[in-house]
C-alpha positions in Angstrom: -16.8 -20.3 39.4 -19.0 -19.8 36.5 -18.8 -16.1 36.0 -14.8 -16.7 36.5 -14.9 -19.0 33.8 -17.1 -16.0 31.5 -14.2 -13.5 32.2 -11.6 -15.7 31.5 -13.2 -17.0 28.1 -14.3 -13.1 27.2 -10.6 -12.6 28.3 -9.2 -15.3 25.9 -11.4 -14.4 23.0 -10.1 -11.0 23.3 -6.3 -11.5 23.2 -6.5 -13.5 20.5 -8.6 -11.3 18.5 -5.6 -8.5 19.4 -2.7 -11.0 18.4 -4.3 -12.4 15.3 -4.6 -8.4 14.0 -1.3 -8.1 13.2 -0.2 -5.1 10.6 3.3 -6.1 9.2 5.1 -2.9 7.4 7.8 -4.2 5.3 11.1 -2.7 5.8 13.4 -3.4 3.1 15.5 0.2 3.6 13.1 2.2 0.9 10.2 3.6 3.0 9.5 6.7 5.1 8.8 3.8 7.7 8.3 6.0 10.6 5.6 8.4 9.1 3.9 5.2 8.4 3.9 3.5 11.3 3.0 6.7 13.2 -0.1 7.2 10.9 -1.6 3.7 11.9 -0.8 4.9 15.4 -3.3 8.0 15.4 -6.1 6.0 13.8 -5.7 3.5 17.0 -4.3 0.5 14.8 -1.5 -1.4 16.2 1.3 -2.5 13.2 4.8 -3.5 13.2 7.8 -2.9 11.3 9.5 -6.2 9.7 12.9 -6.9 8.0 13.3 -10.5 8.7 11.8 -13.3 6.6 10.5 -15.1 9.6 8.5 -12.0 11.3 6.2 -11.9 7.9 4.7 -15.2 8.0 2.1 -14.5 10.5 0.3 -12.0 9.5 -3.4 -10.9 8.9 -2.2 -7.9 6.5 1.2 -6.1 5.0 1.8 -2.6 4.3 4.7 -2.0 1.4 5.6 1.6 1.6 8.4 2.7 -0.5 10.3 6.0 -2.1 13.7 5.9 -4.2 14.9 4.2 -6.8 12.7 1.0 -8.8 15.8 -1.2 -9.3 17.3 -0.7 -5.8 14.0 -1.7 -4.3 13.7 -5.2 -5.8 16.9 -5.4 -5.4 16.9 -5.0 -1.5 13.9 -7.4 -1.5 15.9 -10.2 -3.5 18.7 -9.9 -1.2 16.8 -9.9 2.0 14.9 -13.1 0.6 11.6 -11.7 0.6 10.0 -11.9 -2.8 9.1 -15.8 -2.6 7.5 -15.4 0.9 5.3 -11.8 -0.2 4.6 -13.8 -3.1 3.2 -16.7 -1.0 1.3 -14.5 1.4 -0.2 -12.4 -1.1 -0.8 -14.7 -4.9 -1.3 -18.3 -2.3 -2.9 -17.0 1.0 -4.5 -13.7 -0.5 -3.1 -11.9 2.3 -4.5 -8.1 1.8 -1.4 -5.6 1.3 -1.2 -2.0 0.6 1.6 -0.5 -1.3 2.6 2.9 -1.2 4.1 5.5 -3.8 6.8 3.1 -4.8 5.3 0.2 -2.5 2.9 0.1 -5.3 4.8 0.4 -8.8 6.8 -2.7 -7.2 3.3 -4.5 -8.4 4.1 -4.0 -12.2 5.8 -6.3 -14.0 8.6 -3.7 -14.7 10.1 -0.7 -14.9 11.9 1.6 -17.8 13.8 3.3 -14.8 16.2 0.3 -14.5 14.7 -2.2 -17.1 14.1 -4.6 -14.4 11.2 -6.9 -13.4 9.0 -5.6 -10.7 6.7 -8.4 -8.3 4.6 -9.1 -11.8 1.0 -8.9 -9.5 -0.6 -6.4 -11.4 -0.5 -6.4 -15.4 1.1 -3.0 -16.0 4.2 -1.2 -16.3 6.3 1.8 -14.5 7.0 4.6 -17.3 8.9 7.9 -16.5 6.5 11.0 -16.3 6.8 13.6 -19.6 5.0 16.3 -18.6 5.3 20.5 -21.0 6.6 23.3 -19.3 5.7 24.9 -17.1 4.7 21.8 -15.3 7.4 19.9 -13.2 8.6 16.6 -12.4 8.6 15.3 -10.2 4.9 15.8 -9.5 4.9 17.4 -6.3 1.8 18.4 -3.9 -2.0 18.3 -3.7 -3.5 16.4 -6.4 -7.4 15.1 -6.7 -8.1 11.5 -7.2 -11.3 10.5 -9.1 -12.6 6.8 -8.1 -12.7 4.4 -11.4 -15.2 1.6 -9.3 -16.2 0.4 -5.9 -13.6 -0.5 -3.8 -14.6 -2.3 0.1 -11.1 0.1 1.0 -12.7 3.3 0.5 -16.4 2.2 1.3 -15.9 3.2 4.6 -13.8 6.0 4.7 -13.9 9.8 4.1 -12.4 9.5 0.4 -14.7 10.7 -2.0 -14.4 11.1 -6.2 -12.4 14.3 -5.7 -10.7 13.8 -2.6 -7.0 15.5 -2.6 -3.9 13.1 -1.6 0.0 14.7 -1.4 2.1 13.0 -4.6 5.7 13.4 -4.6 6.6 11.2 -7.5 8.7 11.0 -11.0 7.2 7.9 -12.4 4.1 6.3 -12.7 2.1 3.0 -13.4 0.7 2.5 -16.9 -2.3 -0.4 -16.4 -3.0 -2.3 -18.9 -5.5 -4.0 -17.3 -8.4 -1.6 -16.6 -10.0 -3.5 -14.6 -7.4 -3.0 -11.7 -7.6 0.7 -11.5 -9.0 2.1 -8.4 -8.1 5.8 -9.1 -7.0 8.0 -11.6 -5.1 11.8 -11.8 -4.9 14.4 -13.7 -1.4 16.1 -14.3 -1.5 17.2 -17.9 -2.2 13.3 -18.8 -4.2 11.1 -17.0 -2.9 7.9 -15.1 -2.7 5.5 -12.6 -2.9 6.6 -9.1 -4.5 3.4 -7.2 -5.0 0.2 -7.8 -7.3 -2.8 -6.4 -6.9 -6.2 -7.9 -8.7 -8.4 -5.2 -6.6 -8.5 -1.8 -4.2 -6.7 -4.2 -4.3 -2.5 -3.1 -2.4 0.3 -3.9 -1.6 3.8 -4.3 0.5 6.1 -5.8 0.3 9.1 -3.3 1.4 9.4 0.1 -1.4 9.0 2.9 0.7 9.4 5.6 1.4 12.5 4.5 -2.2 13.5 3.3 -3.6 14.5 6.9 -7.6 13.7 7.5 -8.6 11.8 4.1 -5.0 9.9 4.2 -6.0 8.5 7.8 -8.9 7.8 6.8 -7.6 5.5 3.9 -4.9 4.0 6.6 -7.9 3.2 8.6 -10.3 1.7 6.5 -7.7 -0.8 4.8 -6.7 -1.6 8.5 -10.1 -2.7 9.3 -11.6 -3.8 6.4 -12.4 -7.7 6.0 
């Protein structure tokens, strides 16, 4: 009866550790969802794709991935009713969330490419990328990241101070606040390519789309505490 009772406690603790691990990935009809949710697949880390307002509430941590257009994004979060509940998760329960390309310039407070007011959680703002010929925009492919501080994200994964990430991007995040910069890249200026601001973390390149050191990233924030 008593080792029973052992399997079915061990059993117990075990599902609830499983259910309490929940990954929420926001869908509010700007991400490359799939690619994202198939990247937390192959590092073993189960997740979950969301729309509703009452499938975000329980959650240990939220993934904001996002590509298109600055405006339309806030836009489809207003209408789906989910700024005051990310807000409530994230600024009241400190909820850790990642944002991704877009995910993350939806932290500013705004944005010149629609003069509209981003989620206001990091004190910066989302300029358009001027860049001299011959170089392009958007800024497009392998780019190096150089690490600004210690981050408990990257502690414990393979990204080093001149890892590689895949950008596909025409805007960026100007930080004022210095202190909130994780990394930095080079692409004739310098700027803002990740940001960590306590359970606040971002980044402007893809790492579903960045092979090895991308997983990696998508690994550590998954299991980091």
């Amino acid at each position: 009866i008593v080792q029973k009772w052992i399997s079915v406690v061990v059993w117990l603790d075990i599902s609830i550790n499983i259910v309490s691990n929940m990954i929420k990935i926001i869908n509010y009809g700007m991400g490359n969802l799939g690619s994202v949710s198939k990247a937390f697949k192959r590092v073993g880390v189960d997740s979950e794709i969301v729309s509703d307002l009452n499938d975000i509430r329980e959650t240990d941590k939220i993934i904001l991935p996002g590509v298109g257009h600055f405006g339309r994004a806030m836009a489809n979060l207003k209408s789906q009713d989910l700024i005051q509940p990310l807000n409530s998760l994230v600024i009241s329960r400190k909820i850790p969330i990642f944002g991704i390309c877009l995910g993350m310039q939806l932290f500013a407070k705004g944005s010149e490419e629609c003069n509209c007011e981003g989620l206001g959680w990091i004190d910066a703002d989302v300029k358009k990328i001027e860049v001299p010929h011959p170089l392009k925009v958007p800024h497009m492919g392998w780019n190096a990241i150089h690490n600004k501080k210690e981050s408990k994200i990257i502690k414990n994964s393979d990204v080093n101070r001149f890892t590689s990430f895949y950008f596909v991007h025409s805007y960026y995040m100007d930080c004022h606040d210095k202190e909130s910069i994780l990394f930095t890249t080079n692409y004739d200026f310098e700027f803002c390519s990740g940001v960590e601001k306590d359970n606040i973390f971002g980044v402007q390149f893809h790492p579903e789309k960045s092979h090895k050191r991308g997983l990696s990233l998508i690994k550590s924030f998954a299991t980091s505490t």
